[in-house]
N, C-alpha and C positions, 0 to 999 in steps of 0.2 A: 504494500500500500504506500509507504514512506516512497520508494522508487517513483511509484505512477505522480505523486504530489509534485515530487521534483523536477519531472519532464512536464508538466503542465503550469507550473510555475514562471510567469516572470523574473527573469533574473535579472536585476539592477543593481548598480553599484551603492554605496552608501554612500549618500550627500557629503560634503566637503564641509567646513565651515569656514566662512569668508568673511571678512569686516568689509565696513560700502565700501572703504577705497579697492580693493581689491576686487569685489563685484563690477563697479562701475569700471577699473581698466579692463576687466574678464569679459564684461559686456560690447566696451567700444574694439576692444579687438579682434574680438569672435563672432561676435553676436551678429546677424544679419537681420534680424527682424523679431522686436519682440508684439505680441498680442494680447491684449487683456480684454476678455469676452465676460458679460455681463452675466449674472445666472437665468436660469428660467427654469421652466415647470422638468423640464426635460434634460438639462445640462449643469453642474454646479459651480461654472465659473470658475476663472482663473486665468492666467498667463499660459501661453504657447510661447516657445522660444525657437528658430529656426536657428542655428549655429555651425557653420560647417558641415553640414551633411548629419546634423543630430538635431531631430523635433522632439522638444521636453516641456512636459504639463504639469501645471503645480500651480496648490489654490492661490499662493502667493509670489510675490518676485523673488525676493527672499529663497524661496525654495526650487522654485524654479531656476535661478543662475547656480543655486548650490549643488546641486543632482546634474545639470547642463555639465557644470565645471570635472564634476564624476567622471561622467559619460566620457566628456572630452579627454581628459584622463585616462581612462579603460583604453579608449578606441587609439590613442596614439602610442602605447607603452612600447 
């Protein structure tokens, strides 16, 4: 059972923690387009981040550049 969870599983990296200066250069130099979409009956809102070939959603900016920053991490090592 434990196996089938795993293969069924999103695997994501674990967010980074950033101070704003850090976010804010991680944004202007990676970042190609951020999105903050309002909630409704059917979606709960939040930021989309377009970043070099990496889409990451997250209720806030905050967590969104944090996880983005991950991702960008993982996929360059």
């Amino acid at each position: 059972m434990r196996r089938w969870a795993e293969l069924w599983t999103e695997h994501r990296p674990a967010p980074l923690t950033l101070t704003d200066t850090e976010m804010l250069d991680w944004l202007s130099e990676y970042c190609d387009q951020a999105v903050y979409r309002l909630p409704t009956p059917e979606y709960c809102g939040g930021f989309t981040l377009y970043c070099e070939d990496i889409k990451t959603s997250a209720p806030t900016l905050r967590a969104a550049v944090c996880l983005a920053t991950a991702e960008w991490e993982e996929a360059n090592e």
